[in-house]
C-alpha positions in Angstrom: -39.3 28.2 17.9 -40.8 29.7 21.1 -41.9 33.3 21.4 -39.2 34.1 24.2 -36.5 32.7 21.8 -38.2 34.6 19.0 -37.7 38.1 20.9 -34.6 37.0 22.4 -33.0 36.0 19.1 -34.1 39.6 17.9 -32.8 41.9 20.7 -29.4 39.8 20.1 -29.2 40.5 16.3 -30.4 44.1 17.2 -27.0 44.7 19.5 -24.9 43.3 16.9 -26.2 45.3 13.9 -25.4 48.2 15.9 -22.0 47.2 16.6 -21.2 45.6 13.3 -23.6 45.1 10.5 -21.7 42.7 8.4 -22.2 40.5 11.6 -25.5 41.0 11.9 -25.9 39.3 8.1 -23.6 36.7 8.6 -25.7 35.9 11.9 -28.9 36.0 11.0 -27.9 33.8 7.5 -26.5 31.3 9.7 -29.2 31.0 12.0 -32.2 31.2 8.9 -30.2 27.3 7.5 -31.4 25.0 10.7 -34.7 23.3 11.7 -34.9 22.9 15.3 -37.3 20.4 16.9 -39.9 22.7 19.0 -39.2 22.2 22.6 -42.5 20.4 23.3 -41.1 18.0 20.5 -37.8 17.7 22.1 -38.4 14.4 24.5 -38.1 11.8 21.1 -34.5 10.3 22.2 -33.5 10.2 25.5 -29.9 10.4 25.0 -29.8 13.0 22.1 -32.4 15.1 21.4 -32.8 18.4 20.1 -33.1 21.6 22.0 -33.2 25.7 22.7 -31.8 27.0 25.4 -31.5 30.9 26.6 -28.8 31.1 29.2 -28.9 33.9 32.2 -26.0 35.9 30.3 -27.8 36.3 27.1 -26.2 33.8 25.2 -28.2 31.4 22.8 -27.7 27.5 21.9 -29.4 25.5 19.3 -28.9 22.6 18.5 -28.1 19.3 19.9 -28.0 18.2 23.5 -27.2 15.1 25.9 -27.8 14.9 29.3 -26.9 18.6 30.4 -24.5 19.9 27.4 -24.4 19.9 24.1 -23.5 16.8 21.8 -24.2 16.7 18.2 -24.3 19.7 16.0 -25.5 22.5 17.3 -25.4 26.7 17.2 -23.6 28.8 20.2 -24.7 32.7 19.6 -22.9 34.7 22.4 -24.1 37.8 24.0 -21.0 39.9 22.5 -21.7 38.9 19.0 -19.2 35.8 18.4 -21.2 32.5 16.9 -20.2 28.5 16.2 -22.0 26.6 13.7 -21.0 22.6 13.9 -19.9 19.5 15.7 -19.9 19.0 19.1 -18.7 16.5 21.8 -19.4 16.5 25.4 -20.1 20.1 25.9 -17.0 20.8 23.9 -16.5 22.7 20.1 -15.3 19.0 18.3 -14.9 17.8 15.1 -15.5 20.4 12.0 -17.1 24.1 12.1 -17.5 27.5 11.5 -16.4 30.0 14.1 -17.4 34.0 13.2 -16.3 36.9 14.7 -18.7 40.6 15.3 -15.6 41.7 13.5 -16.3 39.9 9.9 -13.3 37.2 10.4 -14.3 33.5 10.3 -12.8 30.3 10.5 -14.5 27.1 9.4 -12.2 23.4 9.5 -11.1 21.6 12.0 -11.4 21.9 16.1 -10.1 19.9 18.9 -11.0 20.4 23.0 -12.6 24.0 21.7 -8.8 24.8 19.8 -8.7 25.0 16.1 -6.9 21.9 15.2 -6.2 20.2 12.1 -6.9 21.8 8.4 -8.9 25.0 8.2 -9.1 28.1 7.0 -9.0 31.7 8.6 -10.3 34.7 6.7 -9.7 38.1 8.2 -12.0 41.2 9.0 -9.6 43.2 6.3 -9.2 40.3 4.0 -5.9 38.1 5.1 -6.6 34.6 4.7 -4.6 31.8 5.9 -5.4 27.9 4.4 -3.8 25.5 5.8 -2.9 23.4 9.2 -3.3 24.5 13.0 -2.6 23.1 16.3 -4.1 24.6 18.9 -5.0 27.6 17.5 -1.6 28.2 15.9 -0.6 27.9 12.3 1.8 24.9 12.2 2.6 22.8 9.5 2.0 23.8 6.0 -0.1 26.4 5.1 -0.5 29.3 2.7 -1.3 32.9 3.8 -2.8 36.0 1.3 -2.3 39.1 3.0 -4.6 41.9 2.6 -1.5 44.4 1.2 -1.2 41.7 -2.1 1.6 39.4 -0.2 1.9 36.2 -0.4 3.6 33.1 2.1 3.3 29.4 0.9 5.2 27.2 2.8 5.5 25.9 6.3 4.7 27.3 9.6 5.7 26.9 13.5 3.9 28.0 16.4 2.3 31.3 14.2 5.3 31.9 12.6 7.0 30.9 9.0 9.1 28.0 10.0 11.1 25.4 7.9 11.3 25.8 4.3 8.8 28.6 2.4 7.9 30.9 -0.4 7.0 34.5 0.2 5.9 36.7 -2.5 5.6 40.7 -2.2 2.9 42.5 -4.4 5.8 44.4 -5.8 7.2 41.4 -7.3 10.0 40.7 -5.2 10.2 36.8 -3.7 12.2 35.0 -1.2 12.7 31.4 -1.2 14.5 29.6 1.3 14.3 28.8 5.4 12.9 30.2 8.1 12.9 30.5 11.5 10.4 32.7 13.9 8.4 34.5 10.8 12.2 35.7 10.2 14.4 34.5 7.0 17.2 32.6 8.5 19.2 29.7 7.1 20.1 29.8 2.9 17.9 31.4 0.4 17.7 33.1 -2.5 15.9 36.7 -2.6 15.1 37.8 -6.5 14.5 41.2 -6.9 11.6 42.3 -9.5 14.4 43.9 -11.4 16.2 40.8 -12.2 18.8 40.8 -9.4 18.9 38.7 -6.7 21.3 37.6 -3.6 22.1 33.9 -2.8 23.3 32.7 0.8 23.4 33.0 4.4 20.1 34.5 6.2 19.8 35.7 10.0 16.9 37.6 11.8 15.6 38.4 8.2 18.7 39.8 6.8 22.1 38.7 4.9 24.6 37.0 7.4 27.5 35.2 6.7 28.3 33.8 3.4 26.8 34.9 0.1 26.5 36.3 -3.4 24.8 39.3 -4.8 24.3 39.1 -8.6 22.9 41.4 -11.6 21.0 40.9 -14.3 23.8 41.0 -16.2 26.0 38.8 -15.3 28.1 40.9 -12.9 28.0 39.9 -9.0 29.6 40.6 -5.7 30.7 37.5 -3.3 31.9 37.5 0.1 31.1 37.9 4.1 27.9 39.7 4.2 27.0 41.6 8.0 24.7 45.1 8.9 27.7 45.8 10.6 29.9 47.4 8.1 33.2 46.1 10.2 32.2 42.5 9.4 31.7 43.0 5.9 33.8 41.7 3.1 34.2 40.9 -0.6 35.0 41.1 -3.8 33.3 42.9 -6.9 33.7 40.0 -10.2 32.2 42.1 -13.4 30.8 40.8 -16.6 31.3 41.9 -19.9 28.7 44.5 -19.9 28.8 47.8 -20.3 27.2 48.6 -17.3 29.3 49.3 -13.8 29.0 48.3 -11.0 32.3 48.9 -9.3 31.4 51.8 -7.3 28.4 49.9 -5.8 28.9 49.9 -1.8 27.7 46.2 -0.3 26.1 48.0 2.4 23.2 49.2 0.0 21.9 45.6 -0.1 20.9 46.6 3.6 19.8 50.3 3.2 18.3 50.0 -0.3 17.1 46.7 -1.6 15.9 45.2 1.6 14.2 48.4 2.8 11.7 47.0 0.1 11.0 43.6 1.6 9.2 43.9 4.7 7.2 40.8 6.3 4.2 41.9 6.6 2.6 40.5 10.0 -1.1 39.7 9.0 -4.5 39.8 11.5 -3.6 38.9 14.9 -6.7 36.8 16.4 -7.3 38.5 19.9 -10.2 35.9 21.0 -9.6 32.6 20.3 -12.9 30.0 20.3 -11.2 28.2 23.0 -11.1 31.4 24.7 -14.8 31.9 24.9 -16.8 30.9 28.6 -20.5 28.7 28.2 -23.2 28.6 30.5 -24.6 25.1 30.5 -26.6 25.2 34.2 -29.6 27.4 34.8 -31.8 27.3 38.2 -34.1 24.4 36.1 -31.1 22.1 35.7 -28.8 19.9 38.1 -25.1 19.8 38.0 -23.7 16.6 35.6 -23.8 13.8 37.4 -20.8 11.5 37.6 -20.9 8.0 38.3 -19.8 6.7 41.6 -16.2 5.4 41.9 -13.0 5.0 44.3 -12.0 7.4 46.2 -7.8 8.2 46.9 -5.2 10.2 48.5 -7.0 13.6 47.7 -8.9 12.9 45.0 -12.8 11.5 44.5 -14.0 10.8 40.8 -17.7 11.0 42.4 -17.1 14.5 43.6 -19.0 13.9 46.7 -18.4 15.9 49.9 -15.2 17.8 50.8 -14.4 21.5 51.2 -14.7 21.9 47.2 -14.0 19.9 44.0 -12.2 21.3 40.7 -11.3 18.7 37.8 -14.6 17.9 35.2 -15.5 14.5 35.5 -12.0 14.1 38.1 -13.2 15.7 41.4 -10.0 17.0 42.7 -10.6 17.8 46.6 -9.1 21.1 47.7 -8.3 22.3 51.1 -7.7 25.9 51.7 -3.5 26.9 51.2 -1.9 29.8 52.4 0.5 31.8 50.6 3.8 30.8 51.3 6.6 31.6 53.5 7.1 33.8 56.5 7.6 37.6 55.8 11.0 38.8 56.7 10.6 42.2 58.8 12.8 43.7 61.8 12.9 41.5 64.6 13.1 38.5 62.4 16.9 36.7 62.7 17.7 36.8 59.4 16.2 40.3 59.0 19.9 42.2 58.5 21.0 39.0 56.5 17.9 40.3 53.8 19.2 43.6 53.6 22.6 42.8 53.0 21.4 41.0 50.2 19.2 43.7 48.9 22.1 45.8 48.9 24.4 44.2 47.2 22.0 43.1 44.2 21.2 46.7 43.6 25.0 47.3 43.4 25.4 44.6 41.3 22.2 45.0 38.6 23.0 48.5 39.1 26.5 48.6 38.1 27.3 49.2 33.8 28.6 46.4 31.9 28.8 45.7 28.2 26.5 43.0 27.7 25.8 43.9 23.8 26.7 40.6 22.8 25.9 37.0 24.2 29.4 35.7 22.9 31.1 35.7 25.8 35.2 35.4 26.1 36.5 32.4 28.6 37.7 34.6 31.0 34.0 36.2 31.8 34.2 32.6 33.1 36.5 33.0 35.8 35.7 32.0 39.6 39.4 32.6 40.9 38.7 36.5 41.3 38.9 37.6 45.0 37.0 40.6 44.6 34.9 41.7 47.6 32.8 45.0 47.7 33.0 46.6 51.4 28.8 48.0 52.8 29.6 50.3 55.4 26.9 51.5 57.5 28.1 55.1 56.9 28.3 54.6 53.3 31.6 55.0 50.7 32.8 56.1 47.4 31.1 53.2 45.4 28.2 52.1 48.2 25.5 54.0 50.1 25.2 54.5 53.8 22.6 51.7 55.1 20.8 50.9 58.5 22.4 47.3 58.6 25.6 46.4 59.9 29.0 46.4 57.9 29.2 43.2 55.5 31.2 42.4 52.6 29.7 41.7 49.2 30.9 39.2 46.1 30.1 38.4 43.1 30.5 35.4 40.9 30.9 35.7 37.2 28.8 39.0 36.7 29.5 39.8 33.0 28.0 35.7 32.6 24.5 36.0 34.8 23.8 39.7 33.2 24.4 37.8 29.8 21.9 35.0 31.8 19.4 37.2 31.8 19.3 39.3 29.1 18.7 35.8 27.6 15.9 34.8 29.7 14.6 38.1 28.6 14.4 39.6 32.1 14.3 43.5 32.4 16.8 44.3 34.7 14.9 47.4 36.5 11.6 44.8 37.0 14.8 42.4 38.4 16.0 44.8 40.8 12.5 45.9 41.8 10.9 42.5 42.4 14.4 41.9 44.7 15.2 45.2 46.1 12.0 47.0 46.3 10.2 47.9 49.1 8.4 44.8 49.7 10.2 42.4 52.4 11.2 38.7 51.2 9.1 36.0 52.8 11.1 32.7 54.4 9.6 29.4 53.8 8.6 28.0 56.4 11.5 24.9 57.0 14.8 24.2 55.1 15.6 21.9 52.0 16.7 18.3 52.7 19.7 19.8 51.9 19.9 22.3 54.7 19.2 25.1 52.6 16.7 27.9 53.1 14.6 29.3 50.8 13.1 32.9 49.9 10.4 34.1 48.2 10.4 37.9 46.6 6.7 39.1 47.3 5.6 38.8 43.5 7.1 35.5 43.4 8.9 35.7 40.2 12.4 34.6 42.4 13.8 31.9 44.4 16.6 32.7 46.6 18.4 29.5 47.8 21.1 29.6 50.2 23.9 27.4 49.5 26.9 24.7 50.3 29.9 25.5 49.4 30.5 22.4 47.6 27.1 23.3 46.0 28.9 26.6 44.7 31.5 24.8 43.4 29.7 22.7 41.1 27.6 25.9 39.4 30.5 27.5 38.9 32.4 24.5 37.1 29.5 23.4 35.4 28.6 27.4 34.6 30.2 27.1 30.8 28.7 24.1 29.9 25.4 25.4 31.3 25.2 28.9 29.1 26.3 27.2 26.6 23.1 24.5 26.6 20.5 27.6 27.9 21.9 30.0 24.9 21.3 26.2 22.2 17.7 25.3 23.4 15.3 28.1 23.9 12.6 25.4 25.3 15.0 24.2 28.1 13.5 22.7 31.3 16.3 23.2 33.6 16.3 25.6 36.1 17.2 29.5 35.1 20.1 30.6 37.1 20.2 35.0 37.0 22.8 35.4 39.8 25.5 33.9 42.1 26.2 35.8 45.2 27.7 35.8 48.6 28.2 38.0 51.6 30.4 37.6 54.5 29.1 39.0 57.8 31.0 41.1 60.0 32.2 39.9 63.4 35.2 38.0 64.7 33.7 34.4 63.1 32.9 36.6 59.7 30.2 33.7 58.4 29.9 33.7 54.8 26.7 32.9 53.5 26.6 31.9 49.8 22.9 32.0 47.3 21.8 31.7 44.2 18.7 33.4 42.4 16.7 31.4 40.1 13.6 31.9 38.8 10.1 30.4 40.1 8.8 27.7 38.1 5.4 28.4 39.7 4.7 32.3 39.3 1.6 32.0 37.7 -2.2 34.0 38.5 -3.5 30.5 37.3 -4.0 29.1 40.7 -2.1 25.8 40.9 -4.1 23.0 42.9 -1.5 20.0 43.1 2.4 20.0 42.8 4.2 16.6 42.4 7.9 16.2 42.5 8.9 13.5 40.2 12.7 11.8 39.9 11.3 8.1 39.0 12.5 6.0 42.2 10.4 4.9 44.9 11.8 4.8 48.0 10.7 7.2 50.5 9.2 8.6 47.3 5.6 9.2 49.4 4.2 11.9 51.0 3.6 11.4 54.7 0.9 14.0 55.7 -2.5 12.6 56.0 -4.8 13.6 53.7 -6.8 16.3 55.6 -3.7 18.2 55.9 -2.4 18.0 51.9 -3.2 21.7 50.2 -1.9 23.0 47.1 1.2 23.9 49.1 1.9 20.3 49.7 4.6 19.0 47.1 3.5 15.6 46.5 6.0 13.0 45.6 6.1 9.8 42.6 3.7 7.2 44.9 1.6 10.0 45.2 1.0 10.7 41.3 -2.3 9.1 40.3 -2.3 10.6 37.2 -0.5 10.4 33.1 -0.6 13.6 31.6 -1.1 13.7 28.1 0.2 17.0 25.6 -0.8 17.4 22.6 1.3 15.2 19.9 3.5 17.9 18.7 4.3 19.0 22.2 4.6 15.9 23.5 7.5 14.9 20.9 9.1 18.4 21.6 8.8 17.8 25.4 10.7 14.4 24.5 13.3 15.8 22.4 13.8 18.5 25.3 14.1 16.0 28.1 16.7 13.7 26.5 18.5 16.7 25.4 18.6 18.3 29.1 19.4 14.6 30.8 22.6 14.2 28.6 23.6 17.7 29.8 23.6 16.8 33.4 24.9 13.5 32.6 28.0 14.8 31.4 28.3 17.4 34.2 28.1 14.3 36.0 24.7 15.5 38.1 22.1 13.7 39.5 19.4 13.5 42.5 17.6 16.1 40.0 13.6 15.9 39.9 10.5 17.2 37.8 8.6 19.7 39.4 4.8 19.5 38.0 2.0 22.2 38.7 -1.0 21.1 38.1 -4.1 23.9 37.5 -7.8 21.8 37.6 -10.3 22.8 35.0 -13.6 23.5 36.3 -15.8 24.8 33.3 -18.7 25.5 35.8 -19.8 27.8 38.6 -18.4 25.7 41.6 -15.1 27.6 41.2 -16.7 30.3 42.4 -18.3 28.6 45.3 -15.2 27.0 46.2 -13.7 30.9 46.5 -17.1 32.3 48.7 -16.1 29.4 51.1 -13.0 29.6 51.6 -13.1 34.0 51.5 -15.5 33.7 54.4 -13.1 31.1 57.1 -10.6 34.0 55.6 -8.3 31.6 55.3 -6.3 32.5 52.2 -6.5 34.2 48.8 -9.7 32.1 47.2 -9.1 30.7 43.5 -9.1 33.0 40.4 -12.4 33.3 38.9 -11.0 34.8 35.8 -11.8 31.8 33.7 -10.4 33.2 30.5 -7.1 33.0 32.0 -7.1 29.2 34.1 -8.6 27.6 30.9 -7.4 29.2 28.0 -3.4 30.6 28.7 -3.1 30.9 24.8 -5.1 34.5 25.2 -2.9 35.6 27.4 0.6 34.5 25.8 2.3 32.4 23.5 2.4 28.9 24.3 5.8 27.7 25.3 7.3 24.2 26.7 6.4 24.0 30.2 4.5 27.0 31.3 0.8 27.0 30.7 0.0 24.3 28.4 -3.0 23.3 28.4 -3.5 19.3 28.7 -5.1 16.7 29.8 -4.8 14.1 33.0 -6.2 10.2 32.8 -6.5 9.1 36.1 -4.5 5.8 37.0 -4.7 2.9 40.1 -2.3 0.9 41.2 -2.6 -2.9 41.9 -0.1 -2.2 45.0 1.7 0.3 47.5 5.0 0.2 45.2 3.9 0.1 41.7 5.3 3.5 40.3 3.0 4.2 37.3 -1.0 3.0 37.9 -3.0 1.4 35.2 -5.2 4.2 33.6 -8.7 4.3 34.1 -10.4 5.6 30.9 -11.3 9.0 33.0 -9.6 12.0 32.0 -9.7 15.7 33.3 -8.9 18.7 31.6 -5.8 20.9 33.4 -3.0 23.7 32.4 0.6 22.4 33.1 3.8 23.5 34.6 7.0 22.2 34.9 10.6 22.0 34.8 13.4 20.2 35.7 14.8 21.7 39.4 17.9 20.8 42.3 19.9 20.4 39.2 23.5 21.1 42.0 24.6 18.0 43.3 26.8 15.7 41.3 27.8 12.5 42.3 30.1 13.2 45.5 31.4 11.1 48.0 28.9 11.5 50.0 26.4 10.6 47.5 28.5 7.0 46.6 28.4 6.3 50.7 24.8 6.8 50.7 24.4 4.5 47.6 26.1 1.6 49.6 24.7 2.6 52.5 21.1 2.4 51.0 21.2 -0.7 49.3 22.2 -2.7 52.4 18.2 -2.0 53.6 16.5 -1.8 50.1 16.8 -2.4 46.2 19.6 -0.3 44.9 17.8 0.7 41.6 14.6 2.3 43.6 17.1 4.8 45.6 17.6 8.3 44.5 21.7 8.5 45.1 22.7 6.4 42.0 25.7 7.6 38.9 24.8 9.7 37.2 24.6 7.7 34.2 21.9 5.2 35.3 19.8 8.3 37.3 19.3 9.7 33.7 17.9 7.0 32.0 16.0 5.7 35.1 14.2 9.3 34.9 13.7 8.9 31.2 12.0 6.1 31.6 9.3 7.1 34.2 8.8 10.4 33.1 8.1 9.1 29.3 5.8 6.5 31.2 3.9 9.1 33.3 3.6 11.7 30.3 1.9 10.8 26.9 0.9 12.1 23.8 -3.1 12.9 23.4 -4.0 10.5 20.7 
């Protein structure tokens, strides 16, 4: 090993013996088990061949190499103390391996794309272990977990949580068997106390619900409706022929006394994941990887050659320089009263108490006859405050349902009315909707505001119960979330009524999103007509545009499945169609021309330059959970089509690495009159099965189809 190494490799274990010891061992133990070629020795394959490399942040590799990253097995020791022993594949943590920690925790089994993936085992810095399957870098599947308090879990797992059917054990000698659901007991089960008595039934959120049985050791045992809420509860006490009572036992101590001894205990929470961590494969010796030449299409080059800058691994995506969106709304602007009308009148509404302790809601929460309009005088009244606009009259549709809304989509309703109400202005896009509809941004961009048709209004509010009902079912829908239905009526001899919903943004995101693509599965007029130099990440790109598949993960991609079919035969039987996919798409780029990309296009000053914060674009899993639709991380192969109307290309072999959004969107218009003319209008000039307006019934499966041709499982 060169001298330079030698004292390199020295200073390193020096910093981490004075952060951790335990570390330090493990470190200097893994590194003491390999023979590395000497790097004058290094030349004896020309595709593979052994190497040492000391990158500019202090991080160390060993190992293996091929052409400018690692390939093979090789040793990563990064500057903060974290180290990977094992297989490798393109520059990427592969195949089997040990990960450490500065803390102490390890895992060694399986990885995938940089993820622990497959079987492997996790052993915490305070002794938790967990054996057992993953998928990216969550416990998922079946597994068994010792906890470092003497508990025990066996059994299967979802996402990080107990999931399905399991065992857990407490050191005390208590045990639950039965289902779970999000790390909580839910479903039947039986919980045995160590003291012989034990409860058989209904579970939800980790406690008794619903039907059940208490029993003692001796025989006697208490059966009925079980609920926390003592209102709920009922039953009846059955004795046995011991001598022991039990008749003045209250039901409610199951609650207070015997499950105040159960508590889940949560485990180690891993706050760097390997797929988290950055490398440093270029130094000033070394060129950039070299990609051959190929074909180059509507925005993108695979040879990566030229242009204002490229994102995308071995895909070179070109990107020109986009804007933020939209047109800031301040005084002087027509529609400038129009914004504070509606900042008013949300603040009255979020404002306003209502009981929303329940999402059970009665039918007549339902009810869109209600004529009641809230006068906004400028001087102010009893239940509104004086304002500079002028008078308007305010309504509200269904309140008590879109409060329930958004409790269940989780949203705080003081970040709500801030985001919509605060002091920032809304921003206009630019043009209307091919409906006629405008379109408002808040300035974080967490909200859409959409103005409306009135025959648009009528179909969310007839479709409204059927639509909580499949939002409240499926907590990975894809359709759009609805959190309020409004409407003001200007003052003025014409009093205009204008009519908008608020939904929420499918692309708020500090990933930077590079290409959007609007997807319904026909193809006419289904092409973007801007020319190439003018397409930015602010240009929604349409289904003759795609050039892509995108391929999830195999457990996401059956759960994506599942969701879409589920969501299609909800708008089929609401009768909707003319619906689409929208897809973000956020570029990998694993190297430094992300940042040269942002030094470019800061000094035009053109726009806000793409994040550097790497951690976040290429790993979301450090930031959040992963959920269907926002962040996943994934992969695009790159497709060509024989001809100007094929819908899905052939694919290429050449994949890129890219984080994923995407929901289903324009979920209002049902198959109207209107729609029916334009069908036989339409199919007079063209094919009738390549137009959008089509029933309902044959849109569905039409999108079905292309969408599960144009997404795919990663195997």
């Amino acid at each position: 090993m060169s001298k330079i190494l030698v004292r390199i490799l020295k200073s390193v274990e020096s910093k981490v013996w004075k952060s951790q010891t335990s570390a330090k061992k493990r470190a200097i133990s893994i590194f003491t088990t390999m023979s590395v070629a000497h790097v004058d020795d290094e030349v004896t394959d020309a595709e593979v061949y052994n190497t040492e490399k000391l990158f500019c942040n202090g991080d160390i590799y060993i190992g293996q190499w091929a052409t400018d990253t690692p390939h093979g097995n090789g040793k990563y020791l990064w500057s903060d103390g974290c180290m990977y022993l094992g297989d490798w594949n393109n520059g990427k943590i592969h195949g089997k391996g040990k990960f450490s920690w500065p803390s102490g925790a390890s895992y060694e089994g399986d990885f995938k794309n940089g993820f622990m993936d497959g079987e492997g085992t996790f052993t915490g810095s305070v002794n938790d272990s967990y054996k057992g399957s993953w998928v990216m870098n969550k416990k998922q599947g079946k597994g068994t977990t010792n906890y470092a308090n003497g508990d025990h879990y066996e059994g299967e797992w979802k996402k990080g949580f107990h999931n399905g059917q399991g065992r857990y054990r407490w050191e005390n000698g208590h045990q639950y068997i039965g289902q779970w659901k999000n790390g909580k007991m839910n479903g039947n089960g039986t919980m045995m106390w160590e003291n012989g008595n034990r409860y058989d039934g209904s579970w939800e959120d980790g406690l008794p619900k619903g039907n059940g049985t208490f029993h003692w050791l001796d025989g006697s045992f208490y059966a009925g409706i079980w609920s926390r809420d003592q209102k709920e509860q009922s039953g009846k006490f059955y004795p046995s022929t011991s001598q022991v009572p039990h008749d003045d036992w209250d039901p409610h101590q199951l609650f207070s006394v015997e499950m105040s001894e159960c508590l889940i205990c949560e485990g180690e929470n891993i706050v760097i994941f390997p797929s988290d961590k950055l490398f440093y494969w270029s130094n000033n010796e070394e060129g950039m990887p070299q990609n051959p030449p190929t074909t180059t299409t509507r925005g993108i080059d695979t040879n990566g050659n030229g242009g204002n800058g490229y994102l995308g691994g071995s895909l070179k995506i070109r990107m020109q320089p986009a804007k933020r969106q939209g047109v800031t709304i301040c005084k002087g602007h027509k529609n400038y009263e129009l914004m504070l009308n509606l900042q008013l009148g949300i603040r009255h509404s979020v404002g306003r108490p209502a009981p929303t302790k329940s999402l059970k809601l009665k039918p007549t929460a339902f009810d869109t006859e209600q004529k009641l309009w809230t006068r906004f005088p400028p001087e102010g009244s009893k239940h509104t405050p004086p304002h500079q606009s002028c008078e308007f009259k305010w309504k509200d549709y269904c309140p008590l349902v879109f409060k329930t809304l958004r409790k269940l989509f989780n949203v705080d309703p003081a970040d709500y009315m801030l985001s919509i109400c605060g002091n920032d202005a809304l921003r206009e896009l630019s043009s209307p909707g091919k409906s006629g509809s405008f379109f408002y941004l808040t300035h974080d961009d967490k909200y859409m505001i959409k103005t409306m048709k009135k025959s648009e209004v009528k179909v969310l509010k007839r479709m409204l119960p059927a639509y909580f009902d499949h939002v409240k079912s499926f907590e990975n829908t894809l359709v759009t979330k609805f959190f309020g239905l409004h409407c003001v009526k200007l003052s003025g001899p014409i009093q205009k009524k204008v009519r908008f919903v608020i939904m929420g943004n499918l692309l708020c995101t500090e990933v930077p999103i590079h290409r959007r693509y609007d997807l319904k599965g026909s193809s006419h007029g289904r092409i973007t007509d801007k020319p190439e130099t003018e397409i930015d990440a602010n240009t929604t790109l349409k289904d003759l545009d795609l050039k892509f598949i995108f391929r999830l993960q195999k457990d996401w991609y059956q759960e994506f499945c599942s969701q879409v079919n589920k969501d299609c035969d909800f708008l089929e039987q609401e009768r909707i169609m003319d619906y689409s996919l929208l897809v973000g798409i956020s570029f990998q780029e694993p190297n430094r021309q992300v940042a040269e990309v942002n030094a470019d296009a800061d000094s035009n000053g053109t726009t806000p330059s793409l994040s550097t914060d790497m951690d976040s674009l290429i790993n979301p899993t450090k930031c959040s959970c992963l959920r269907l639709g926002i962040k996943m991380p994934a992969r695009v192969e790159f497709t060509v089509r024989s001809n100007d109307t094929q819908l899905v290309g052939e694919p290429t072999g050449q994949f890129g690495d890219v984080i994923l959004f995407f929901g289903i969107i324009d979920i209002l218009q049902d198959y109207d009159i209107s729609k029916k003319l334009e069908h036989a209008y339409k199919s007079f000039q063209c094919d009738s099965t390549s137009i959008s307006a089509v029933d309902p019934r044959f849109y569905s499966k039409r999108f079905k189809d292309f969408i599960f041709r144009v997404f795919s499982d990663d195997s």
